[in-house]
C-alpha positions, -999 to +999 in steps of 0.1 A: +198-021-371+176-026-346+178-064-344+215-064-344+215-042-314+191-070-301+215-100-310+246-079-293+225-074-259+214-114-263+250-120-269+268-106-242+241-117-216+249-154-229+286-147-225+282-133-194+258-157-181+285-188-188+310-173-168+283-158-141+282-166-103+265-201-108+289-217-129+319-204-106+304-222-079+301-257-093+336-251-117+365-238-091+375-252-058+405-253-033+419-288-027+434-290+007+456-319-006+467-332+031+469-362+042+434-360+060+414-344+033+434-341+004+432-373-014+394-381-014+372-376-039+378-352-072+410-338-057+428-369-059+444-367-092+447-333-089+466-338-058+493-366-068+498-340-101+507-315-071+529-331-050+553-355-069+577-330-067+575-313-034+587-328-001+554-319+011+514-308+009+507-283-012+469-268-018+453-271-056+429-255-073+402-277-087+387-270-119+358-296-124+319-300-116+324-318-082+298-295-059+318-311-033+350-298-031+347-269-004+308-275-001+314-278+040+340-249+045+358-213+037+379-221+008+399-194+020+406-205+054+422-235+071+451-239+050+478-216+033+475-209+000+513-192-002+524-230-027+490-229-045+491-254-079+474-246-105+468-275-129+467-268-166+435-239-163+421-230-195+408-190-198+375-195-187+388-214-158+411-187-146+384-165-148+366-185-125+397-189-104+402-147-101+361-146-099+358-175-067+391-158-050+369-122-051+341-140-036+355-155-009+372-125+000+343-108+001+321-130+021+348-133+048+353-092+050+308-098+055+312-123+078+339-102+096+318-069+095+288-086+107+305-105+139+322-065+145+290-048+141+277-078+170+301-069+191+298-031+193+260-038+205+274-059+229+259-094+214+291-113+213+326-106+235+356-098+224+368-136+223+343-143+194+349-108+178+393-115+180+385-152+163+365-139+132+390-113+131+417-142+130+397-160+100+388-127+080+427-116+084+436-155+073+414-152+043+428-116+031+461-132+029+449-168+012+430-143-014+465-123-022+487-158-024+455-168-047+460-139-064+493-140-067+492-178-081+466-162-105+489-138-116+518-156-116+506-185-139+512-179-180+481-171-199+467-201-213+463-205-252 
């Protein structure tokens, strides 16, 4: 009994561990897919899948290993994410989708709360403090269109 107890605990910590914070990282990104940064790199493909039928550019999610998709920005910020395309994700991968939206949501309400917390001591003035309000408001409503993508696409098989 008690090593079966033992395998269960082993397990779960495996299963959890393959869909932990390091693999979302390196497996989910946000392709811009405009005409400057879209169609470089991993997100190319990706990209041409998500516009052949729209009139215009339309953000993708990536689900790969390229550390390089979002590596120098907010995913959450810079672009809408109200026409997000989500290519063929398998379970784990919307996992990873739902787990990377969280995330980012969460480290812009940080970054937000840090730049307020700054400017009631008097360290930053109010044009800093109304900017980082700007991009922690932008990301909110990226992370419900993300969301709403998420929710939105059919359970895959």
């Amino acid at each position: 009994m008690r090593r079966l107890g033992l395998f269960g605990l082993v397990l779960t910590a495996g299963l959890w561990g393959s869909l932990g914070q390091s693999g979302s990282a390196a497996a989910v990104g946000i392709c811009k897919c405009d005409s400057k940064t879209g169609f470089e790199n991993a997100c190319l493909p990706i990209c041409k899948e998500a516009n052949e039928k729209t009139s215009f550019f339309r953000p993708a999610v990536y689900f790969g290993n390229d550390p390089k998709v979002n590596a120098d920005q907010t995913p959450l910020n810079g672009t809408s994410l109200k026409f997000l395309y989500l290519s063929h994700p398998t379970r784990r991968g919307m996992e990873l989708f739902r787990r990377f939206l969280e995330d980012n949501r969460k480290k812009a309400e940080k970054e937000f709360h840090k730049m307020k917390a700054a400017y009631l001591r008097g360290h930053v003035g109010p044009e800093e403090f109304i900017e980082a309000e700007k991009l922690r408001d932008e990301a909110v409503v990226n992370y419900q269109h993300g969301m709403r993508a998420y929710l939105n696409t059919p359970s895959p098989r």
